[in-house]
C-alpha positions in Angstrom: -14.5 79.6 -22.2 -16.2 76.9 -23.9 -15.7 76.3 -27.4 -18.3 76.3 -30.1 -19.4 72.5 -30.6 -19.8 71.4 -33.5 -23.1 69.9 -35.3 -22.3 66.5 -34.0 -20.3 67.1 -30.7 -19.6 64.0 -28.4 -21.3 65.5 -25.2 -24.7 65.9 -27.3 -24.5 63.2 -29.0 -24.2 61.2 -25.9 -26.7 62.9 -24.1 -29.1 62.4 -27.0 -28.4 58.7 -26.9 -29.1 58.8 -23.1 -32.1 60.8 -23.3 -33.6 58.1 -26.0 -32.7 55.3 -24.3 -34.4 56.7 -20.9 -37.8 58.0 -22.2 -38.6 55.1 -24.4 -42.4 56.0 -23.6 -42.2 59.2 -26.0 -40.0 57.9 -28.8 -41.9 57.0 -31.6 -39.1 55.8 -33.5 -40.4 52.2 -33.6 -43.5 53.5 -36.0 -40.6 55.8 -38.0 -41.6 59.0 -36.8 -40.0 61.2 -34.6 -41.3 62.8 -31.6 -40.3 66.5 -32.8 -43.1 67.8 -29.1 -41.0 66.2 -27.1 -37.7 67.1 -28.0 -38.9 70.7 -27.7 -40.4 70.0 -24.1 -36.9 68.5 -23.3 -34.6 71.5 -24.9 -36.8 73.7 -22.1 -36.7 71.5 -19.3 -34.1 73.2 -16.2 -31.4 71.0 -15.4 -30.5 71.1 -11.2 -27.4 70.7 -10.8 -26.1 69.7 -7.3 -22.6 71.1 -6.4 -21.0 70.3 -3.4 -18.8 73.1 -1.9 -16.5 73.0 1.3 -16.3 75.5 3.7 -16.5 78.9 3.6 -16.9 78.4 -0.1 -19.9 76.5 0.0 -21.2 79.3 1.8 -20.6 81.9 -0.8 -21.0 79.8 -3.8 -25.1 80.1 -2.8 -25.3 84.0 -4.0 -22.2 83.8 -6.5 -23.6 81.1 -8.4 -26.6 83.7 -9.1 -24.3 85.4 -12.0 -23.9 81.6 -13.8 -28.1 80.6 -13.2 -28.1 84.0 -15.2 -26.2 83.0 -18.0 -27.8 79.7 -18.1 -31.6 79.8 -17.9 -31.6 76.2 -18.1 -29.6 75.6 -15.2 -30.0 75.6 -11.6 -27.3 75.4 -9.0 -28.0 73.4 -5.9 -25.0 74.2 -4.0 -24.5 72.5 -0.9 -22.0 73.4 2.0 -20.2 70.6 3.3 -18.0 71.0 6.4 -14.4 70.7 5.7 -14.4 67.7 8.6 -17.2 66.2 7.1 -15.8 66.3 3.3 -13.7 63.0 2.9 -16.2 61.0 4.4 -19.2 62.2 3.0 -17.8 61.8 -0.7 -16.3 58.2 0.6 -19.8 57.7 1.1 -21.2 59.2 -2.4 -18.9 56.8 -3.9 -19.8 53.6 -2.5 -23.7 54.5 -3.3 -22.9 56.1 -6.5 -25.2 58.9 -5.5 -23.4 61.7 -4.8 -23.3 65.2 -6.4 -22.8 66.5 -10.0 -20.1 68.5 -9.4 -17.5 68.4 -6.1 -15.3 70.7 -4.9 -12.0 68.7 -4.4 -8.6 69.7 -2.2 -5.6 69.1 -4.4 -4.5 66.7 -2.3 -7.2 64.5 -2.6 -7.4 63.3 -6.1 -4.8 60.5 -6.2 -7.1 58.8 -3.8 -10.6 59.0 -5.5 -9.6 58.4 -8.4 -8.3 54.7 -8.2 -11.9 55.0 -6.9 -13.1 55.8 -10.1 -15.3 58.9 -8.5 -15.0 61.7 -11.0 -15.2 61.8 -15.0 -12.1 61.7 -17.0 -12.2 65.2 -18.9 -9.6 64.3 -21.3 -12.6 63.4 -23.6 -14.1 66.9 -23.7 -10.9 68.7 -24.1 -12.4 69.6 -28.3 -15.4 71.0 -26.5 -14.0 72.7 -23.0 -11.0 74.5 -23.9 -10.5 75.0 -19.9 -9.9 71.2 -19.4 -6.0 71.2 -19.5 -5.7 75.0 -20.5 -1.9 76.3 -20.1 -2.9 79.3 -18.4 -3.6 77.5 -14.9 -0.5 78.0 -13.1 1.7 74.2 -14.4 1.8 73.2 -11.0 -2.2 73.8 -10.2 -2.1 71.5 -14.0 -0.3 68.4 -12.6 -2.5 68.5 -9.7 -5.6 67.6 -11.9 -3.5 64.8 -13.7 -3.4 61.1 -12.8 -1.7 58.4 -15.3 -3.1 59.6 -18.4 -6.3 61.2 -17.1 -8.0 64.6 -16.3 -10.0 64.9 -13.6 -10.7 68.1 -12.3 -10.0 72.3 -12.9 -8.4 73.6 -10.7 -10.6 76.6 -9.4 -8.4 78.3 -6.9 -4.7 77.9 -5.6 -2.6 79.1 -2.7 1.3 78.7 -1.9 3.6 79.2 0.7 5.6 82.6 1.3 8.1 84.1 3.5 6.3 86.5 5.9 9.0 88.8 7.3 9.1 91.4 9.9 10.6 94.3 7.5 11.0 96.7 10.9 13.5 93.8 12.9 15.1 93.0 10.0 16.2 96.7 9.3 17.0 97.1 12.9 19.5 94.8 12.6 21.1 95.7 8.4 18.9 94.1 5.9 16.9 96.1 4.0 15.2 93.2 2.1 14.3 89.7 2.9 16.4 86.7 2.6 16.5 84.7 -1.2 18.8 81.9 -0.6 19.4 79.5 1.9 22.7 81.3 3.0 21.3 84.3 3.6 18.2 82.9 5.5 20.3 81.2 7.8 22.7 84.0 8.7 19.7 86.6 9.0 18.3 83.9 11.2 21.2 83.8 13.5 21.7 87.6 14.0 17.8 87.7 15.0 18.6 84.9 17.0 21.3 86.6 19.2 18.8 89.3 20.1 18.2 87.5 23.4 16.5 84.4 25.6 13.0 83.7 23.8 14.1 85.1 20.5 13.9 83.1 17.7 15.2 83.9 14.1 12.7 81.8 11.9 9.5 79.4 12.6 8.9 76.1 10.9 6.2 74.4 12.0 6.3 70.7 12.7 3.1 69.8 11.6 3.3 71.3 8.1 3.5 67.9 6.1 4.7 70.5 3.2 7.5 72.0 4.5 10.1 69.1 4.6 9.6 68.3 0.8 9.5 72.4 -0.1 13.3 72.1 1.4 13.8 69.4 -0.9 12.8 71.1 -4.0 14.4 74.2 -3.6 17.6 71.9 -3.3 16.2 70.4 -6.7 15.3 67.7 -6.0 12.6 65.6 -8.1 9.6 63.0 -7.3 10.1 60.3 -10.1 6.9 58.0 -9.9 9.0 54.7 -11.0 11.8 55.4 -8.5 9.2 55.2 -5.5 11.2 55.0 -2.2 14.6 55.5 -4.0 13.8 58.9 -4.4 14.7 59.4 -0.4 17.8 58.3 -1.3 19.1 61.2 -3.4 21.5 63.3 -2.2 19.0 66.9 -3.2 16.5 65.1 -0.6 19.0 63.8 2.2 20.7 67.5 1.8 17.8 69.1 2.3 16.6 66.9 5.4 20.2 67.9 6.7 19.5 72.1 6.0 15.8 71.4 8.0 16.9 70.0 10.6 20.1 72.5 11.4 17.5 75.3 12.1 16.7 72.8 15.2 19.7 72.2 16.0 21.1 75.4 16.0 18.3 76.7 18.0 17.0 79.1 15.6 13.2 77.9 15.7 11.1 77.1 18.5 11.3 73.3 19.1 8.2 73.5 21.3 5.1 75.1 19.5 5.1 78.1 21.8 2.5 80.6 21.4 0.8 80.9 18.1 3.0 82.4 15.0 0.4 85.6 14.7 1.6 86.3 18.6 5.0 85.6 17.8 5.0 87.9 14.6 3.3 90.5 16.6 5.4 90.3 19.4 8.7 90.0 17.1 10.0 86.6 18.8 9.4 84.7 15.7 10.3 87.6 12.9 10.1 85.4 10.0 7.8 82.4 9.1 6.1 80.6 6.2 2.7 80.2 5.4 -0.3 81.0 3.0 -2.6 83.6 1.6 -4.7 82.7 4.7 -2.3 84.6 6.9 -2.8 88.0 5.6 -6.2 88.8 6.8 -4.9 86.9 10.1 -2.1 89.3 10.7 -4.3 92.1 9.7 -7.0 91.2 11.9 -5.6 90.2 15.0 -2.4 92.2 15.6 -2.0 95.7 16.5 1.0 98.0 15.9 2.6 96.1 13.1 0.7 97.5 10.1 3.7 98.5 7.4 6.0 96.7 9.6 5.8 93.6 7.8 5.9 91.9 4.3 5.9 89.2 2.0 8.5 87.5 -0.2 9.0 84.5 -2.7 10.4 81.9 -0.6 14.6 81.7 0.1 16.1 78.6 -1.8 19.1 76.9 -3.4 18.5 75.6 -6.8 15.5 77.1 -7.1 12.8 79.4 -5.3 10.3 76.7 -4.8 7.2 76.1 -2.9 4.4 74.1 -3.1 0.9 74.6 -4.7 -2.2 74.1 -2.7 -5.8 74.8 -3.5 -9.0 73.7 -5.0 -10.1 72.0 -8.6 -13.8 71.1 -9.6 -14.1 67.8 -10.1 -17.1 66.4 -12.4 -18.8 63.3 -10.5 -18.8 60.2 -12.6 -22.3 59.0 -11.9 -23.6 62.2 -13.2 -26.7 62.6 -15.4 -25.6 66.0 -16.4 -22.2 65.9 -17.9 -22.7 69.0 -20.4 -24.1 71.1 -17.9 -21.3 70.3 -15.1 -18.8 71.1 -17.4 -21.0 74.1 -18.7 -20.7 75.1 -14.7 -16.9 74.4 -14.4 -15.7 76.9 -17.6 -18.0 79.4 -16.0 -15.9 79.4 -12.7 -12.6 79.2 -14.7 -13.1 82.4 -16.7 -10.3 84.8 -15.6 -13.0 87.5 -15.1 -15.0 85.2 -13.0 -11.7 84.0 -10.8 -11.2 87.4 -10.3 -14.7 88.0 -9.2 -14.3 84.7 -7.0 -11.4 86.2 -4.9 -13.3 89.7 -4.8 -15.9 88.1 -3.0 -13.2 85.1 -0.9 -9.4 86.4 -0.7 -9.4 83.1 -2.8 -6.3 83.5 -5.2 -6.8 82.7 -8.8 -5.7 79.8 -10.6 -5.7 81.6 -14.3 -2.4 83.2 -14.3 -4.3 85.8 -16.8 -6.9 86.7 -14.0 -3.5 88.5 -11.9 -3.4 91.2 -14.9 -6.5 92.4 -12.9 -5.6 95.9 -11.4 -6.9 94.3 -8.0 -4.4 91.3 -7.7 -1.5 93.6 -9.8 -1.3 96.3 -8.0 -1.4 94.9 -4.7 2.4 94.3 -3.3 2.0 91.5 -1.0 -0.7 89.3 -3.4 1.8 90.3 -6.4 4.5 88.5 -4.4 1.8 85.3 -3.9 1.8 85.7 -8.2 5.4 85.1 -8.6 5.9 82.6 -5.8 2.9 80.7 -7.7 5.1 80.8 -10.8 7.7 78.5 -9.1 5.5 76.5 -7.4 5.9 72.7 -7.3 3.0 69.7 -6.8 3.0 67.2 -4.2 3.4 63.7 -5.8 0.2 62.8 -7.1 0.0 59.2 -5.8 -2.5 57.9 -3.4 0.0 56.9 -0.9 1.5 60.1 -0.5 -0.6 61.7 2.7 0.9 58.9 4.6 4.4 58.9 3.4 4.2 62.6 4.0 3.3 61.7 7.6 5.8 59.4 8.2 8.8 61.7 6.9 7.4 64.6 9.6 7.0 61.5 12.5 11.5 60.6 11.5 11.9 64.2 11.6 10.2 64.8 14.9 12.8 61.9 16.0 15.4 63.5 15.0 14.6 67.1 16.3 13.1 66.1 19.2 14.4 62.7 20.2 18.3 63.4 18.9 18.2 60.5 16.6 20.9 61.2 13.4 19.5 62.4 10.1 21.0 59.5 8.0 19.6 56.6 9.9 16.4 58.0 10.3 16.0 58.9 6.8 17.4 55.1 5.9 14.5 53.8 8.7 12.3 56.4 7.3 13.1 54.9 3.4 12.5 51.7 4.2 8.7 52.7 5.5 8.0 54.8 2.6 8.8 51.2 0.5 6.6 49.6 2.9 4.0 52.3 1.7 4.3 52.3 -1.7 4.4 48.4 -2.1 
């Protein structure tokens, strides 16, 4: 919610000098007199803002945004839907040219980049007047996605995180009534499901998932210290948790091979127990038949901790904007917990106001109550601009050593010395 401003609040005040200095034709100040016509003309003018929105989002942001034009007769929402292939070049674009939109959605992942771009408005200046920007009931993690050095810039608008998705039926079958919760016991339930037969696995990881290899590492506690860069791969939490990866591989527990997709597999019960997202849900309930109360969700096995990683979406003011007061205006609106809950009524698209889960519809569901907690112990990629590619280049040694037998500690000395070469 956006807090009462003050008589002489920054936002107007800067606007007002902007407005002067742009419509020099009407200001009579040079004779003394003020134009008092004009400023009324100008309080009633409608402001359109342009919001750029990804996906399926951008899609039903155009009737959702109805409820904010509502509220804000002065406003109009242009939003525009911009394929998720499209996004990184098309904002690339809007910052070279400095003509791009007011307001951007942004993947969490992305904002290390843009910003040593300078592409979006530090809102650490409005925090007196937005008491959204920085608020501590965003989920910590969804926080430290927004942060860069000492800036602001973004709110996060919605989150997901990574779960265990579990075949309740199997694992009964074979003496566990409940899902794993520590590495131990994930790796023993693993092997029992594993002994069922040929093509029977007891857990998926999937090679790809740039996420996966670091959520190992923080559930073994292990930290990203900016200063440290590469030595960080050094610590014994990370090299540990490279180790505990990799053993599901070389124990045969997980497909090494893709295989068929993990909806078959769940379905079919080869791959019994997997992780993933929100996303999956309406997957599994959508293209599988026969399983329905024969599956569940739970937070994530670990060893120090529970951990998993926090994904999702902030809104990100644009810093060539003409309309800083109405963008953020725009931006509270979509972080009210009423209106978050609202959002995911209309998307599946989980809430990034822990507050907005006290809604009978996210509390009293099981499986999204299970997404709540895990949320609560989730962790945020490094936010460093280099980090997509030294993400890449830990899956590329792992996919040597799973694949291609190389040993654990001299790939992850080879793969140390590339991360140095990527953060230098």
């Amino acid at each position: 919610m956006k807090k009462s401003i003050g008589l002489v609040s920054v936002v107007g005040f800067a606007l007002a000098l902007t407005a002067c200095s742009s419509n020099d034709a009407g200001d009579d100040s040079a004779n003394g007199s003020t134009n008092t016509n004009d400023s009324e003309n100008k309080s009633d003018e409608v402001v359109s803002l342009t919001v750029w929105a990804m996906g399926e989002e951008g899609e039903a942001l155009h009737s959702f945004g109805e409820s904010f034009e509502d509220e804000h007769p002065n406003i109009e929402l242009d939003v525009q839907a911009i394929p998720w292939d499209n996004a990184h070049d098309n904002l690339l674009t809007a910052v070279a040219s400095g003509e791009g939109p007011d307001v951007v959605q942004l993947g969490t992942t992305w904002v290390a980049e843009f910003s040593e771009a300078g592409a979006f408005l530090d809102l650490s200046d409005y925090t007196d007047d937005f008491d959204m920007i920085g608020n501590d009931d965003f989920f910590e993690a969804a926080l430290d996605t927004t942060e860069v050095e000492d800036q602001i810039l973004g709110v996060p608008w919605y989150v997901d995180t990574r779960v265990l998705f579990y075949r309740s039926d199997i694992l009964a079958e074979h003496g566990y009534e409940s899902a794993p919760t520590n590495w131990e016991e994930l790796k023993e339930i693993s092997h029992t499901l594993n002994d069922r037969g040929d093509d029977m696995y007891g857990f998926d990881i999937d090679q790809n998932d740039q996420l996966v290899p670091s959520i190992f590492a923080w559930q073994n506690g292990w930290e990203y210290d900016v200063e440290a860069g590469a030595e960080n791969f050094a610590e014994d939490s990370f090299r540990e948790a490279m180790e505990y990866y990799h053993s599901f591989f070389d124990e045969e527990l997980v497909q090494e091979s893709e295989g068929v997709p993990i909806e078959q597999g769940f379905e079919e019960g080869t791959k019994p127990m997997f992780m993933s997202g929100p996303w999956m849900v309406n997957i599994i309930n959508n293209t599988t038949e026969g399983i329905d109360g024969d599956w569940e969700v739970a937070v994530l096995p670990g060893q120090e901790k529970n951990a998993s990683a926090i994904g999702g979406s902030h809104l990100s003011v644009f810093a060539h904007t003409d309309h800083v007061e109405e963008s953020l205006e725009f931006l509270s609106f979509m972080s009210e917990p009423d209106t978050q809950t609202a959002w995911f009524e209309e998307t599946n698209a989980l809430p990034a106001r822990q507050s907005a889960w006290d809604n009978e519809v996210l509390a009293e569901d099981e499986k999204l109550a299970v997404f709540g907690d895990q949320l609560e112990e989730a962790v945020a990629p490094p936010v460093i601009p280099e980090w997509e590619n030294v993400a890449q280049e830990l899956l590329s040694s792992l996919e040597r050593v799973n694949r291609g037998n190389a040993e654990v500690d001299e790939e992850m000395d080879n793969f140390q010395q590339n991360a140095e070469r990527r953060l230098n």
